[in-house]
Backbone as JSON Lines, residues from 0, in Angstrom:
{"i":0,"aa":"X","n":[-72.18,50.64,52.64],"ca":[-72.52,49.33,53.14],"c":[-74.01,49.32,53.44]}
{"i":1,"aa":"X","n":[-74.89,48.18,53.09],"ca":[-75.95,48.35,53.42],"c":[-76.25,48.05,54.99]}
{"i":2,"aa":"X","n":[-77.53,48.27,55.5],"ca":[-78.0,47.78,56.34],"c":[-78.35,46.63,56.91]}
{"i":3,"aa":"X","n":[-77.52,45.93,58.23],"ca":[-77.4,45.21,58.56],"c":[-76.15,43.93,58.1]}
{"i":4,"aa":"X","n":[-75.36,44.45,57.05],"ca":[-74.27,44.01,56.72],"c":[-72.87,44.38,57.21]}
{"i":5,"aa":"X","n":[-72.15,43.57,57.9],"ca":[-71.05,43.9,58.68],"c":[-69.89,43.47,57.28]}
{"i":6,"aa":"X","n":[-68.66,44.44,57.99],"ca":[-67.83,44.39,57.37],"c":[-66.51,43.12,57.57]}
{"i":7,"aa":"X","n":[-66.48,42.03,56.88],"ca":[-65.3,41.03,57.66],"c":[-64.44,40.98,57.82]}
{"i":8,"aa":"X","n":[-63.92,41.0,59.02],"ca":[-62.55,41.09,59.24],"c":[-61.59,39.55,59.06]}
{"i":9,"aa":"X","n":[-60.68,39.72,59.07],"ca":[-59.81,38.37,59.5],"c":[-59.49,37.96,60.4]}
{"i":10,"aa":"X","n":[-59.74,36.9,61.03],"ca":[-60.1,36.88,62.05],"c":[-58.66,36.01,63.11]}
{"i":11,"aa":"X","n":[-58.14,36.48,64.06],"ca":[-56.62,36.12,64.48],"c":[-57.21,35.7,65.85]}
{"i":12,"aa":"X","n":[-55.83,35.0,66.51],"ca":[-56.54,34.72,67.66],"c":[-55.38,35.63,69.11]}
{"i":13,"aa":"X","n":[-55.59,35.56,70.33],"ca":[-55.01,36.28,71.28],"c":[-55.62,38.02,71.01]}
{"i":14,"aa":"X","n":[-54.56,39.02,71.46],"ca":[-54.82,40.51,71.74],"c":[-55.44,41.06,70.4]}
{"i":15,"aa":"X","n":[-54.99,40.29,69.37],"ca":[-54.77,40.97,68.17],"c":[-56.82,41.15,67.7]}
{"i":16,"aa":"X","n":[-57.3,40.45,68.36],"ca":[-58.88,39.66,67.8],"c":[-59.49,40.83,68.56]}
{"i":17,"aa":"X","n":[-59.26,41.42,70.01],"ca":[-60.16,42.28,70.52],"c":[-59.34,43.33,69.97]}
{"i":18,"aa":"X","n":[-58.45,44.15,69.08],"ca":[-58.58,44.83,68.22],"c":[-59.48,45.27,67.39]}
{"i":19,"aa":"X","n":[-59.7,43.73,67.04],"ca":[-60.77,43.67,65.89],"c":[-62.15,43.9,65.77]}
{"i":20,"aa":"X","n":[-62.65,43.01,67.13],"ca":[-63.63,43.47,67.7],"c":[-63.97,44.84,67.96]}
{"i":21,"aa":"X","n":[-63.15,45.54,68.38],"ca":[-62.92,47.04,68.67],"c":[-63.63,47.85,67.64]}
{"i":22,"aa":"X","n":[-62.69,47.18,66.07],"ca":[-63.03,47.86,64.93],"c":[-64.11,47.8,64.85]}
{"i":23,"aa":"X","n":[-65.05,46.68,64.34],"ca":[-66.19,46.32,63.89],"c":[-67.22,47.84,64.95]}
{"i":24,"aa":"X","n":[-66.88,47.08,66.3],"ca":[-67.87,47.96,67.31],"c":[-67.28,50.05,66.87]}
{"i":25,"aa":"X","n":[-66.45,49.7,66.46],"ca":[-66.62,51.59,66.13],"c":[-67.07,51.67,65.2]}
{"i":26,"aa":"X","n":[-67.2,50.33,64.24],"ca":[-68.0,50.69,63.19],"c":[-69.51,50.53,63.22]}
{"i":27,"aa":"X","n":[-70.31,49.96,64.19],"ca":[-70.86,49.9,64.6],"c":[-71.64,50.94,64.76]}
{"i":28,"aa":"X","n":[-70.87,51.57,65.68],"ca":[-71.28,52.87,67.14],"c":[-71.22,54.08,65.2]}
{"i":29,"aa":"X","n":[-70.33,53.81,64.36],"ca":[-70.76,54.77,63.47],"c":[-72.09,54.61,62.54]}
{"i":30,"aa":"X","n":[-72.22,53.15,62.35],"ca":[-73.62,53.03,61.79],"c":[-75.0,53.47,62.75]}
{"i":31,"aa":"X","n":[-74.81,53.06,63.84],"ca":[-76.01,53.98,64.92],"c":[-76.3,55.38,64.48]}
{"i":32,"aa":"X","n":[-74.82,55.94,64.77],"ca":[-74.56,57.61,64.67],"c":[-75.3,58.15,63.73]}
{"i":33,"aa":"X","n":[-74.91,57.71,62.64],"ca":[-75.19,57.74,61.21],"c":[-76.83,58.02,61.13]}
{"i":34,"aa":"X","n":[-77.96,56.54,61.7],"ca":[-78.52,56.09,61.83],"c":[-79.58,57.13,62.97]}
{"i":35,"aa":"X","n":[-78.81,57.58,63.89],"ca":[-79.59,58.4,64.56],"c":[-79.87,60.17,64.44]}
{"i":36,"aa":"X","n":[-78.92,61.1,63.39],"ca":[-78.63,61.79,62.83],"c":[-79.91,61.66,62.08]}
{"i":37,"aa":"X","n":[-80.12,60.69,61.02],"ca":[-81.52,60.87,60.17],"c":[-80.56,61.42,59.09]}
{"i":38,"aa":"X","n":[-79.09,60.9,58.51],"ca":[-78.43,61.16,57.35],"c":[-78.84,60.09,56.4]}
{"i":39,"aa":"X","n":[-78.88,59.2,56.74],"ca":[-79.26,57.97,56.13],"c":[-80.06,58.19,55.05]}
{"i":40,"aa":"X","n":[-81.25,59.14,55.77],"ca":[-82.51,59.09,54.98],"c":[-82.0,60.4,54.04]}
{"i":41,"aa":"X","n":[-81.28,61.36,54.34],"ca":[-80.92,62.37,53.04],"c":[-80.34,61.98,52.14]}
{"i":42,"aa":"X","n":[-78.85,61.0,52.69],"ca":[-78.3,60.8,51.56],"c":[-77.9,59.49,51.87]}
{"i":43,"aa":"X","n":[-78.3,58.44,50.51],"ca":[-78.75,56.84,50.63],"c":[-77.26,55.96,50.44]}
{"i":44,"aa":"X","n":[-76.62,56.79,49.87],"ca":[-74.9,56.54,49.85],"c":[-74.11,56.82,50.87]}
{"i":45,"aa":"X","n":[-74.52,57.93,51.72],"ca":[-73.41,58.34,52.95],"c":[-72.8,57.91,53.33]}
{"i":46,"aa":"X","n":[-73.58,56.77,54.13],"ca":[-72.11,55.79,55.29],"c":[-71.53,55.0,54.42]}
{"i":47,"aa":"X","n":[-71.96,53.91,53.24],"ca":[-71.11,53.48,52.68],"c":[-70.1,53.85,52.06]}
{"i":48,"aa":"X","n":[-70.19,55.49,51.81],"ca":[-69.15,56.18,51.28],"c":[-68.39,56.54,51.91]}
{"i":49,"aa":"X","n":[-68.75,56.94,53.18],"ca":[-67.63,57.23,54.16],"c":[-67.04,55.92,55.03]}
{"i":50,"aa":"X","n":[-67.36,55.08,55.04],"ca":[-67.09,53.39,56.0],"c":[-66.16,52.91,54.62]}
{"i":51,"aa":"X","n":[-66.57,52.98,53.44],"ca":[-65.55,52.31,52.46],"c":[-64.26,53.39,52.42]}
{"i":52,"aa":"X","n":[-64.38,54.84,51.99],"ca":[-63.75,55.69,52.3],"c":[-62.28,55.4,53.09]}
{"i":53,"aa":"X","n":[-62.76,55.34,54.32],"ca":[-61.96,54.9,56.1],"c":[-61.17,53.74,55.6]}
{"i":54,"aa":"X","n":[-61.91,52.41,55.18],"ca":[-61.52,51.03,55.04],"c":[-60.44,51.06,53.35]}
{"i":55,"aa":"X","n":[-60.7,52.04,52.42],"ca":[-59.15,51.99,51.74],"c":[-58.43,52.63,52.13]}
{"i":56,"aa":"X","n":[-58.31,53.61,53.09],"ca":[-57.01,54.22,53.75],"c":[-56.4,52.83,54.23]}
{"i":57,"aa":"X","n":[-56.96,52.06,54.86],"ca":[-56.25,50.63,55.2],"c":[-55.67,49.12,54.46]}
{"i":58,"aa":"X","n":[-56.72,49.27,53.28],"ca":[-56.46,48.05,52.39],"c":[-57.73,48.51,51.24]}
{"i":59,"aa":"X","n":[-57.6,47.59,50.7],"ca":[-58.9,47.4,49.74],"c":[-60.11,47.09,49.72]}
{"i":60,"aa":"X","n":[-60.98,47.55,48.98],"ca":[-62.86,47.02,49.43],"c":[-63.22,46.5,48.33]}
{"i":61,"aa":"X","n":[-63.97,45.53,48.24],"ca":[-64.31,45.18,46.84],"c":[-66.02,45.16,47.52]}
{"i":62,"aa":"X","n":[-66.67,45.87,46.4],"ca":[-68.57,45.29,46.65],"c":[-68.8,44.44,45.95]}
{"i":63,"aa":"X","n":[-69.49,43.61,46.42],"ca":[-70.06,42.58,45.35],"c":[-72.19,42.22,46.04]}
{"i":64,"aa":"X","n":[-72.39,43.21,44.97],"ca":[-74.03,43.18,45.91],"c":[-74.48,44.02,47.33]}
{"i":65,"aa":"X","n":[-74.4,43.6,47.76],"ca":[-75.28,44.17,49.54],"c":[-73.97,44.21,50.52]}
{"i":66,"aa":"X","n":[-72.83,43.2,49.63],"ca":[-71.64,42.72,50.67],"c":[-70.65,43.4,50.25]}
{"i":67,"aa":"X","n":[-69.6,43.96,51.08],"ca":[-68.84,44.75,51.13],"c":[-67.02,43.93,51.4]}
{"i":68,"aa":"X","n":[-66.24,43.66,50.91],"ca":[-65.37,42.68,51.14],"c":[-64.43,43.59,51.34]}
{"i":69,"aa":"X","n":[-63.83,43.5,52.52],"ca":[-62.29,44.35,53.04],"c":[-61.1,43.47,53.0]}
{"i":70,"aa":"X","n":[-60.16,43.94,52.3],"ca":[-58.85,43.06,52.69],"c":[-57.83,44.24,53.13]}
{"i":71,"aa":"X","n":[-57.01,43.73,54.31],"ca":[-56.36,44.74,55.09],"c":[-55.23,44.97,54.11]}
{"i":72,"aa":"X","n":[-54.24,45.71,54.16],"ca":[-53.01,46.21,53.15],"c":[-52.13,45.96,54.68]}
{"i":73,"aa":"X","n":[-50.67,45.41,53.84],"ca":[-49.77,45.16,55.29],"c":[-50.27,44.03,56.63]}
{"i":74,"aa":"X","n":[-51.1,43.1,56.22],"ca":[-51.75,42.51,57.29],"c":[-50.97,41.74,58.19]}
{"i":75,"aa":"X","n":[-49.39,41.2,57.19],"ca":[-48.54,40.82,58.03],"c":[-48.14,41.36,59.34]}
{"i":76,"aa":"X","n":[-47.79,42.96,59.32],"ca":[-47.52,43.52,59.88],"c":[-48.19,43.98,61.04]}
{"i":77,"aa":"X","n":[-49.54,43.95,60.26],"ca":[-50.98,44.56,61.53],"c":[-51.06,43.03,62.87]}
{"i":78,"aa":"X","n":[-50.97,41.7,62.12],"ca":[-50.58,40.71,62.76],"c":[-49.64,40.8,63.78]}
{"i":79,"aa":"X","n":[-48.58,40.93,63.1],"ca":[-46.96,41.18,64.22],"c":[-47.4,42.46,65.27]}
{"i":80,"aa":"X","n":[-47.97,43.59,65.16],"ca":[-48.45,44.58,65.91],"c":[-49.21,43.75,67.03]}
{"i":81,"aa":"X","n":[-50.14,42.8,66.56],"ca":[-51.23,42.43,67.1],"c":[-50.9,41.48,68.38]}
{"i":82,"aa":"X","n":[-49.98,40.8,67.72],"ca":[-49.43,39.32,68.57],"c":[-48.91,39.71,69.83]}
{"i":83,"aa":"X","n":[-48.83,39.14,70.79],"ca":[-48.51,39.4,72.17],"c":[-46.56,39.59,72.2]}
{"i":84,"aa":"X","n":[-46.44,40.64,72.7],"ca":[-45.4,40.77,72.83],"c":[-44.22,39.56,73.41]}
{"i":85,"aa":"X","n":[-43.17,39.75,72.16],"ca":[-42.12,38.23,73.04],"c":[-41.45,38.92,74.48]}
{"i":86,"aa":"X","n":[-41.22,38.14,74.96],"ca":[-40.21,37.64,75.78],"c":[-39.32,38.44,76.19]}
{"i":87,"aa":"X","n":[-39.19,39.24,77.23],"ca":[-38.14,40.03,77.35],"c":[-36.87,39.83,77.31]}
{"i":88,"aa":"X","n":[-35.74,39.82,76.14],"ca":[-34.35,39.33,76.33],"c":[-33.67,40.48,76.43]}
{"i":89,"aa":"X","n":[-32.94,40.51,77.16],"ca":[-32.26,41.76,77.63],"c":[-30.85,41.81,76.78]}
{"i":90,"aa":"X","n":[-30.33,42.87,76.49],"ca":[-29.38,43.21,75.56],"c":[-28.19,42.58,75.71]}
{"i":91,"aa":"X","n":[-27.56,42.16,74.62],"ca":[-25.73,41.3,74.58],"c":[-25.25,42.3,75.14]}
{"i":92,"aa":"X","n":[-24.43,42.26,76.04],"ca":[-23.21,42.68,76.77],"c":[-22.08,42.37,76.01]}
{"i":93,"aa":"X","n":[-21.4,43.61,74.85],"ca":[-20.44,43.48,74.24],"c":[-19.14,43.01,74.93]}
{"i":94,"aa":"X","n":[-19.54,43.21,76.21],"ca":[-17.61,43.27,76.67],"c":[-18.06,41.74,77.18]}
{"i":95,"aa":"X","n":[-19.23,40.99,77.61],"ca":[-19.05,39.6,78.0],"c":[-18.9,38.6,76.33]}
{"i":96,"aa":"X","n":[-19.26,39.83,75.11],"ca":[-19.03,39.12,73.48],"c":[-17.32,39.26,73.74]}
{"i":97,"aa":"X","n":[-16.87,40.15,73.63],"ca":[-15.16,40.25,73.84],"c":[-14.39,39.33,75.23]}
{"i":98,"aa":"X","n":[-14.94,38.7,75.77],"ca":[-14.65,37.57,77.16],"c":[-14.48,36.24,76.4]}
{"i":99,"aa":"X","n":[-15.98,36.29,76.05],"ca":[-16.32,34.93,75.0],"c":[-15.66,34.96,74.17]}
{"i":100,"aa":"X","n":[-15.26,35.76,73.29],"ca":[-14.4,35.78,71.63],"c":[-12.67,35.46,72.57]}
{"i":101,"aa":"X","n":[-12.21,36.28,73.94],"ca":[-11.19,35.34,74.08],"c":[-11.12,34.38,74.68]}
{"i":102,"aa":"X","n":[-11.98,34.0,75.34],"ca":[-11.63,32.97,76.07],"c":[-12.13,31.43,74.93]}
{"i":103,"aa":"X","n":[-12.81,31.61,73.76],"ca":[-12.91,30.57,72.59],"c":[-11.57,31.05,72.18]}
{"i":104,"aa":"X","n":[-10.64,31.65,72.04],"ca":[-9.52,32.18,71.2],"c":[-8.41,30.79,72.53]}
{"i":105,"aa":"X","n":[-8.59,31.26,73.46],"ca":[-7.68,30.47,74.47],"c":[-7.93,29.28,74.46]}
{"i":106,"aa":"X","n":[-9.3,28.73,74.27],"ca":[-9.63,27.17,74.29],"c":[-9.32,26.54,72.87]}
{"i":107,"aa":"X","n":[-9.32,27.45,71.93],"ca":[-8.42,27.1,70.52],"c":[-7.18,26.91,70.34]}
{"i":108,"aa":"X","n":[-6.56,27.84,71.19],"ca":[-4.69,27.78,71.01],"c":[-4.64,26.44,71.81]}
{"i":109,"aa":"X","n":[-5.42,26.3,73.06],"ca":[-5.38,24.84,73.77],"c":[-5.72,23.75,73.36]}
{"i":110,"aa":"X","n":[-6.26,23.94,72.42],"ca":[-7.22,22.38,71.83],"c":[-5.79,22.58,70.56]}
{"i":111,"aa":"X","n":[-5.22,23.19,70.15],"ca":[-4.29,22.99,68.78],"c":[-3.27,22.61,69.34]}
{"i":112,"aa":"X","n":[-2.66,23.4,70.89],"ca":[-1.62,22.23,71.54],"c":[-1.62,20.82,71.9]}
{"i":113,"aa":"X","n":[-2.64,20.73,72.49],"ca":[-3.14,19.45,72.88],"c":[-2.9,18.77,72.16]}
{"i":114,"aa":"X","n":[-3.42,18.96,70.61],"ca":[-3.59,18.37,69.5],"c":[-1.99,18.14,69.04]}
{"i":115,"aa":"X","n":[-1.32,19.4,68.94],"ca":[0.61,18.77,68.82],"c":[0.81,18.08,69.87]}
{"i":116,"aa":"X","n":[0.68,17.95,70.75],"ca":[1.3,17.25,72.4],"c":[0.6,15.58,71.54]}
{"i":117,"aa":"X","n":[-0.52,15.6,71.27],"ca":[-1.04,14.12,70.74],"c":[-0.1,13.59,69.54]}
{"i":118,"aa":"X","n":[0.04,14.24,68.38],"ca":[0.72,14.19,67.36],"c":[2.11,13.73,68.13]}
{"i":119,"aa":"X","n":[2.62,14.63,68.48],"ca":[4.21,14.02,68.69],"c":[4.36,12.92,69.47]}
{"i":120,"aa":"X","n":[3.08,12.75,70.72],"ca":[2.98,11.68,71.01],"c":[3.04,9.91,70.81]}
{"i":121,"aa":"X","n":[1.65,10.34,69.64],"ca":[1.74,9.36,68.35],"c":[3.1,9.19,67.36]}
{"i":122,"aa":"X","n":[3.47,9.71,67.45],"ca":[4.61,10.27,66.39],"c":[5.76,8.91,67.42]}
{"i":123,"aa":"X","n":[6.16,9.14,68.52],"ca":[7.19,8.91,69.12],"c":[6.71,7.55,69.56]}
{"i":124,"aa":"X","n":[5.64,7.18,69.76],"ca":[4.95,5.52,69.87],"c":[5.06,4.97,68.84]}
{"i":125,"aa":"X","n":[4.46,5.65,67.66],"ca":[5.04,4.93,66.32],"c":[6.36,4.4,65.87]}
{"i":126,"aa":"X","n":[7.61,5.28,66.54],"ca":[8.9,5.02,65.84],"c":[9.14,4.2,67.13]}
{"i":127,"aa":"X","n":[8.69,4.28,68.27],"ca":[9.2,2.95,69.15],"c":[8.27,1.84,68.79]}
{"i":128,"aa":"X","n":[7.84,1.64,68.21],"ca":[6.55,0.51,68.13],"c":[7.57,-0.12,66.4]}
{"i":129,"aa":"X","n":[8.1,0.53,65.7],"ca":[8.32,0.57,64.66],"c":[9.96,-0.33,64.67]}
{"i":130,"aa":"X","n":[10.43,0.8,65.96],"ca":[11.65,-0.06,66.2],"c":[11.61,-1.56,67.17]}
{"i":131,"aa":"X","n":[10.89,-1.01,67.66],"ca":[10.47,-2.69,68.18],"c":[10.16,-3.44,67.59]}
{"i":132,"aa":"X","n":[9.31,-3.39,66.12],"ca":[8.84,-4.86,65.23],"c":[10.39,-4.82,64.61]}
{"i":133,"aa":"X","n":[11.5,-3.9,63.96],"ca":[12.63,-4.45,63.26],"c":[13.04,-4.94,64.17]}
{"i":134,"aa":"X","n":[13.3,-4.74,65.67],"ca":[14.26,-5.23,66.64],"c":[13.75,-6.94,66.9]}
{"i":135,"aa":"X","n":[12.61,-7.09,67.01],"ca":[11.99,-8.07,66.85],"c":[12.28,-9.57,65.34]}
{"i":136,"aa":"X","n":[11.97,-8.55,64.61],"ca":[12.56,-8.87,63.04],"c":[13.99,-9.43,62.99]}
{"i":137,"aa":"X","n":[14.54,-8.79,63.27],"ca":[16.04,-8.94,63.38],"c":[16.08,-9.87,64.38]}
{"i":138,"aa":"X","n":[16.01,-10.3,65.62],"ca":[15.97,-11.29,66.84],"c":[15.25,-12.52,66.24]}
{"i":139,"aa":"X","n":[14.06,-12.39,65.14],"ca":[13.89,-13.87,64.62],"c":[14.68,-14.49,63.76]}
{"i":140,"aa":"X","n":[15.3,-13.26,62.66],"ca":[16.01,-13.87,61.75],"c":[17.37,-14.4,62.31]}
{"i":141,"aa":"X","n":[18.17,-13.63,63.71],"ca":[18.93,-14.36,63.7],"c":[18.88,-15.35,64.55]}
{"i":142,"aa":"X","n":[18.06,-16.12,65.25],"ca":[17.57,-17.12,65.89],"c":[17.13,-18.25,64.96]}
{"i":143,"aa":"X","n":[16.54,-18.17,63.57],"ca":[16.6,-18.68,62.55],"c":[18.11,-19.17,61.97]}
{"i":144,"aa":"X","n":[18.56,-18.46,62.12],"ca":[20.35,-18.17,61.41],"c":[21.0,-18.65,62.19]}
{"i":145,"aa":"X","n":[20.75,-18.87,63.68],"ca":[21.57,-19.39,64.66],"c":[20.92,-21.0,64.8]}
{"i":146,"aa":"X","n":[19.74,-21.19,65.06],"ca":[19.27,-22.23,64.65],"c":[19.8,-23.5,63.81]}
{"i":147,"aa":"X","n":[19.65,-22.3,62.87],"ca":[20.26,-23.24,61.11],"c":[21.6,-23.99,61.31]}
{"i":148,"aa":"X","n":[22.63,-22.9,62.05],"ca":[23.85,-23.04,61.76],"c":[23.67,-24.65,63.13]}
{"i":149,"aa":"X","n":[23.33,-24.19,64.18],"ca":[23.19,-24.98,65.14],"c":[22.83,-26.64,64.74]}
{"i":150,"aa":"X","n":[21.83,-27.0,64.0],"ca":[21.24,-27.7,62.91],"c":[22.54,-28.08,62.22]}
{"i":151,"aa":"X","n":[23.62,-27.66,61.44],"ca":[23.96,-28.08,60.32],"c":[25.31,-28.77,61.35]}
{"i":152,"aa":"X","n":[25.24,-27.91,62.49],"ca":[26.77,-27.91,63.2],"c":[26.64,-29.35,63.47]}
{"i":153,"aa":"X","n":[25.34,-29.87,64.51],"ca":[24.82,-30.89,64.86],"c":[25.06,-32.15,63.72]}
{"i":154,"aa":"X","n":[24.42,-32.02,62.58],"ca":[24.43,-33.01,61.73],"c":[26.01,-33.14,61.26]}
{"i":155,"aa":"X","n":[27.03,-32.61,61.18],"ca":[28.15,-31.99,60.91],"c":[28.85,-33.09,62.49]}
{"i":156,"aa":"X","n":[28.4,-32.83,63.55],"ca":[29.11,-34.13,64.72],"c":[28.76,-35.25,64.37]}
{"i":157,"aa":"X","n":[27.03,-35.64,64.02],"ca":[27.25,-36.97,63.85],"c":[27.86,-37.58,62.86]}
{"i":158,"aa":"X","n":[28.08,-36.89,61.72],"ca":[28.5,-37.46,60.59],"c":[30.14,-37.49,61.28]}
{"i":159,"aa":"X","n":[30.64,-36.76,61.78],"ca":[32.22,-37.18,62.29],"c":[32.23,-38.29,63.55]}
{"i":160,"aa":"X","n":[30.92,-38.35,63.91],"ca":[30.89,-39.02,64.97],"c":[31.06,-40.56,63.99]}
{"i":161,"aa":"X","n":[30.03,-40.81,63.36],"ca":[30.08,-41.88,62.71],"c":[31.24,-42.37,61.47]}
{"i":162,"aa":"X","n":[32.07,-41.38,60.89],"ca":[33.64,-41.72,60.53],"c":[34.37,-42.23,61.72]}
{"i":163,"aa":"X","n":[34.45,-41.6,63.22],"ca":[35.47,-41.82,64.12],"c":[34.63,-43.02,64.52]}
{"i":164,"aa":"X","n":[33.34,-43.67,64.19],"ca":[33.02,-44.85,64.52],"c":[33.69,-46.17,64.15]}
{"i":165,"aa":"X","n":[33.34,-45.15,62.21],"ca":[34.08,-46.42,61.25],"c":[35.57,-46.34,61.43]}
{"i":166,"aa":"X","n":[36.05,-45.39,62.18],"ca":[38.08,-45.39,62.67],"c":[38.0,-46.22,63.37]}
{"i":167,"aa":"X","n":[36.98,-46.41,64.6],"ca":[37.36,-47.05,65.9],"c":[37.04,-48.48,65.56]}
{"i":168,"aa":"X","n":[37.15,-49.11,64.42],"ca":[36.27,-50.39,64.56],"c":[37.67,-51.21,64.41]}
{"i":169,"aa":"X","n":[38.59,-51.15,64.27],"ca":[39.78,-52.05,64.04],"c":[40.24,-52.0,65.67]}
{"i":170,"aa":"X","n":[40.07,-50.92,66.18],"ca":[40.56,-50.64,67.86],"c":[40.37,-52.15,68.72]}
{"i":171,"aa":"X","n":[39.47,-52.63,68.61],"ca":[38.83,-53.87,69.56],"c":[39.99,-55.07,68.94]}
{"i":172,"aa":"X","n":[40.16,-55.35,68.22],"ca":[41.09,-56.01,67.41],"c":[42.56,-55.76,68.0]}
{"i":173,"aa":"X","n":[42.58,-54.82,67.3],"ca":[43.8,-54.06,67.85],"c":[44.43,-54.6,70.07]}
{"i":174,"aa":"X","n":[43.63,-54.07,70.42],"ca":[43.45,-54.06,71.84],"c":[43.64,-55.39,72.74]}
{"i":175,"aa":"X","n":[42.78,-56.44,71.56],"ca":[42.96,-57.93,71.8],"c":[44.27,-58.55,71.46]}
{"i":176,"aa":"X","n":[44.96,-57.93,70.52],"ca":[46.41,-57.83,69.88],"c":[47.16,-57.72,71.02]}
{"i":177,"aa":"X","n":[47.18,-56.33,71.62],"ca":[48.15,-56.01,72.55],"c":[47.96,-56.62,74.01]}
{"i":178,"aa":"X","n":[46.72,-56.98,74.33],"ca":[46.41,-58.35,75.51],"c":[47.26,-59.1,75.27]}
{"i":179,"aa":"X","n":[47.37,-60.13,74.14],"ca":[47.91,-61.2,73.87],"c":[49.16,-60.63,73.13]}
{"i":180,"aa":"X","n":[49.44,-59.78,73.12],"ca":[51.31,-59.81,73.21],"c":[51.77,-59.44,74.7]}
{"i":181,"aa":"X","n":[50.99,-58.89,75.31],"ca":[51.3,-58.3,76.67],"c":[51.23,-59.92,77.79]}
{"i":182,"aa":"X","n":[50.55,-60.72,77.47],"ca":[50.44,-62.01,78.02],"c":[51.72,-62.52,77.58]}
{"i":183,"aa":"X","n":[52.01,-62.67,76.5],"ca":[53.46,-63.59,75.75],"c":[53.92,-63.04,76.73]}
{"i":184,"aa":"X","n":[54.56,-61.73,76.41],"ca":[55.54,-61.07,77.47],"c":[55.64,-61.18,78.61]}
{"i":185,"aa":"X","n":[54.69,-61.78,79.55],"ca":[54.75,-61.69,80.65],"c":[54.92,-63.13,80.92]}
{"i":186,"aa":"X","n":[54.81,-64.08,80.06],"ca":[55.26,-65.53,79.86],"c":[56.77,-65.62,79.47]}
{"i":187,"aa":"X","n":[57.36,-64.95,78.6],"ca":[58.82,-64.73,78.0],"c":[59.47,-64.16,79.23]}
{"i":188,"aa":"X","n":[59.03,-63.25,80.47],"ca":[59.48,-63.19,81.41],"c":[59.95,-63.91,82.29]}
{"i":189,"aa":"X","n":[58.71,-64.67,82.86],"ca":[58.65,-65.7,83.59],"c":[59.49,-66.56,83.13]}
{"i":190,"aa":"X","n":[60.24,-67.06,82.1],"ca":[60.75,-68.23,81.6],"c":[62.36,-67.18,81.91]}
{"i":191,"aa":"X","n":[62.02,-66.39,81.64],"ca":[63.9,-65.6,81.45],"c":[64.25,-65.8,83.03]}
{"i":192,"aa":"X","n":[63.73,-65.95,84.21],"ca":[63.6,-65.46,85.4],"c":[64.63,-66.67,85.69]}
């Protein structure tokens, strides 16, 4: 790497970033080292050979000119390392998983009774609801049927009513008949006396 060219990192945010920082500054504190040694001046490749060296044990380097390009290998992972630890959840309690598995096992056998107790319920409203519209059914038709007959019985008097009308019409006649023989007679008396 040349002089005065830093190496770039990627840059994350929270714990994971003063990692990073970390890096750069040891890389840093090695370019000083380097730098104060008087290696530099023996050999003009050194640190970049040893700083690129370090940086593919981790990922890849590409040079392009004066600039030195690092990409980390696994960065997902160096991320997940990096990120602030979750949340402490403390471990399932198998025997409160075996509580739960029966006591959903008990609220199932209860919800499937329930569910027959409803059914037969329905079941037994239906066939009274069912017998009530034939019972119903049956109570109009024969109220219809009784009706009818009632109706025909009716028209059935007046029509006899009105024959025993046309019988009774000689009666008045008749009646005036037996006045006036019942008068004779009581004149044919009087004279026999």
């Amino acid at each position: 790497m040349a002089e005065g060219c830093r190496v770039p990192v990627a840059e994350a945010e929270g714990p994971g970033q003063q990692e990073q920082l970390g890096a750069e500054r040891s890389l840093e504190a090695l370019s000083l080292e380097w730098r104060a040694t008087g290696a530099g001046a023996r050999q003009p490749g050194g640190r970049r050979a040893t700083i690129a060296s370090a940086l593919e044990l981790e990922g890849s380097v590409r040079r392009e000119g004066l600039l030195t390009h690092f990409v980390a290998s696994n960065l997902q992972r160096k991320i997940q390392l990096s990120a602030p630890a979750a949340s402490a959840i403390p471990p399932v309690d198998p025997a409160a998983l075996r509580d739960l598995v029966a006591l959903a096992g008990q609220v199932a056998a209860q919800v499937d009774e329930l569910l027959r107790s409803v059914h037969c319920g329905l079941q037994a409203l239906t066939a009274l609801s069912v017998g009530c519209i034939q019972t119903y059914r049956d109570g109009v038709e024969s109220l219809g049927e009784a009706v009818d007959t009632s109706i025909r019985a009716m028209y059935t008097l007046v029509a006899r009513c009105e024959e025993l009308d046309l019988a009774m019409q000689p009666v008045p006649a008749l009646a005036r008949r037996i006045r006036d023989m019942k008068g004779t007679l009581e004149r044919l008396e009087g004279l026999c006396k």
